[in-house]
C-alpha positions in Angstrom: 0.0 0.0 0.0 2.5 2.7 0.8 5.5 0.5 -0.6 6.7 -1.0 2.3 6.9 -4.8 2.4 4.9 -6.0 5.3 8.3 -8.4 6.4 10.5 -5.2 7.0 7.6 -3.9 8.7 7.8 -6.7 11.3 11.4 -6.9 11.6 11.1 -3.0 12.3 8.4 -4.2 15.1 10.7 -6.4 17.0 13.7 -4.1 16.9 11.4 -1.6 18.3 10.2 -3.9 21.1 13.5 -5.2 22.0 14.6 -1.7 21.9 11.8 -1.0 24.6 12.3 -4.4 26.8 16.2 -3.2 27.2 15.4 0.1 28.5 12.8 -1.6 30.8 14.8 -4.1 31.9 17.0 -1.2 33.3 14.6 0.9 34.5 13.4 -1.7 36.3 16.9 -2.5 37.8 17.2 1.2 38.8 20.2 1.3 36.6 18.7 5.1 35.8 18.4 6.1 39.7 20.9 8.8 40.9 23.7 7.6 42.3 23.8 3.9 40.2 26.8 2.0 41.0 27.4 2.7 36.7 30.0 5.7 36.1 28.6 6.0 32.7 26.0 8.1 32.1 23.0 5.4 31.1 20.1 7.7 31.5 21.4 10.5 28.9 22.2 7.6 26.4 18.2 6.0 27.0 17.2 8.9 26.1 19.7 10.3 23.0 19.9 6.5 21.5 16.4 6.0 20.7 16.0 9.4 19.0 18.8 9.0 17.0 18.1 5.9 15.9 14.5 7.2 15.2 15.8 10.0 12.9 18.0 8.0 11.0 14.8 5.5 9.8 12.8 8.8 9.6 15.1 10.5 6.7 15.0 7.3 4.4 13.5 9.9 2.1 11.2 7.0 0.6 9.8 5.7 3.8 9.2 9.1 5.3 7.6 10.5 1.7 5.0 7.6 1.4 4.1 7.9 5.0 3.4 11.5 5.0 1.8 11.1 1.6 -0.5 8.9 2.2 -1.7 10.3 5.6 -4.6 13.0 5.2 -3.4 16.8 6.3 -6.4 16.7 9.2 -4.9 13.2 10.4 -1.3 14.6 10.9 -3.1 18.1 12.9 -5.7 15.8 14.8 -3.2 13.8 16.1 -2.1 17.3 18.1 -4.9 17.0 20.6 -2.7 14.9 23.2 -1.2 18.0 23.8 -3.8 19.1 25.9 -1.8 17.1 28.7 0.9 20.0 28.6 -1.3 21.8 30.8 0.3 19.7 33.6 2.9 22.4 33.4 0.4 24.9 34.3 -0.4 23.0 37.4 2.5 22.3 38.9 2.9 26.4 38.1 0.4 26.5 40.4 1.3 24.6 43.2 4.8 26.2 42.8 6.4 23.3 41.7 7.7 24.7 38.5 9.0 28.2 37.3 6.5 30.1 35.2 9.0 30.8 33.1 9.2 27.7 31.8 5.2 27.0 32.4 3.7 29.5 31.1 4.4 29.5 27.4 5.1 26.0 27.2 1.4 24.8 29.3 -1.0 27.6 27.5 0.7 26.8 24.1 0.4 23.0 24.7 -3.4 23.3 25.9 -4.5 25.4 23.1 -2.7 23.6 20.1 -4.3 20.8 21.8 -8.6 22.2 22.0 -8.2 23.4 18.7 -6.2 20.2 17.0 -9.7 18.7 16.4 -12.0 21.4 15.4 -8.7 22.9 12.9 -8.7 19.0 11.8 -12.6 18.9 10.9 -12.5 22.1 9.7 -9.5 21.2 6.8 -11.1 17.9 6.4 -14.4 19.2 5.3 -13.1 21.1 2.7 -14.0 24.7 4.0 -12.3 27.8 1.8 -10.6 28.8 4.8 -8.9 25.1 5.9 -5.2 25.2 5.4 -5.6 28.9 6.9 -7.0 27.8 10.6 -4.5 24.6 9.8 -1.7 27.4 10.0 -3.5 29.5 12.5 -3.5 26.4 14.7 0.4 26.6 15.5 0.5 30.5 16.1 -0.8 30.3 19.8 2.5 28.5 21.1 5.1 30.4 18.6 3.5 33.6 19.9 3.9 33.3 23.1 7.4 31.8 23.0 8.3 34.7 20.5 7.2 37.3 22.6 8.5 35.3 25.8 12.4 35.6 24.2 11.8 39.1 23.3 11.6 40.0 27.1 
């Protein structure tokens, strides 16, 4: 369908989840907790490892180009609505347990990006004349405010 053959797919799988089970299986030896007997640096390389590995399979221009191709425009700005969940920042702002600095820009532009992922998404899918304009509109709430946040 998008040119992939369903084996890679599967091996891809399983590197994925061993991948996961390895950095489990750590965690859940507290190899990550402060102080680990380990004078290497494990929890910067769990976290560094994966992404880099991740970008690498992401810039196989032919992979990456049939994905995004064959994935609607509203799918790819729907998917935005987890981002509601930033607005944990903006609690712990609250209960002083993080600056505002910090809080602010990234909580309000998290929690708005994230209530208006699905009505932006409807609103390109259904074809309006004014789509792809709330699509970019959708983003300007969080660049704003970090914009204006590093101008101060």
């Amino acid at each position: 369908m998008l040119g992939i053959q369903p084996a890679h797919d599967n091996a891809v799988l399983f590197q994925r989840f061993q991948a996961e089970n390895v950095f489990w299986t750590l965690a859940v030896a507290e190899i990550f907790r402060p102080g680990a007997a380990s004078r290497v640096p494990v929890l910067p390389i769990a976290i560094f490892v994966p992404v880099l590995v991740g970008l690498v399979l992401l810039t196989r221009p032919r992979r990456i180009a049939a994905v995004l191709d064959a994935t609607p425009p509203g799918w790819l700005i729907g998917l935005q609505v987890y981002r509601v969940l930033g607005g944990i920042f903006l609690v712990q702002w609250a209960t002083g347990n993080l600056s505002g600095v910090f809080a602010l820009p990234a909580g309000t532009g998290d929690v708005l990006v994230g209530l208006l992922a699905l009505p932006v998404a409807y609103y390109l899918h259904s074809g309006a004349p004014g789509g792809r304009i709330a699509a970019r509109l959708e983003r300007a709430p969080a660049s704003s405010i970090s914009q204006s946040r590093s101008a101060s």
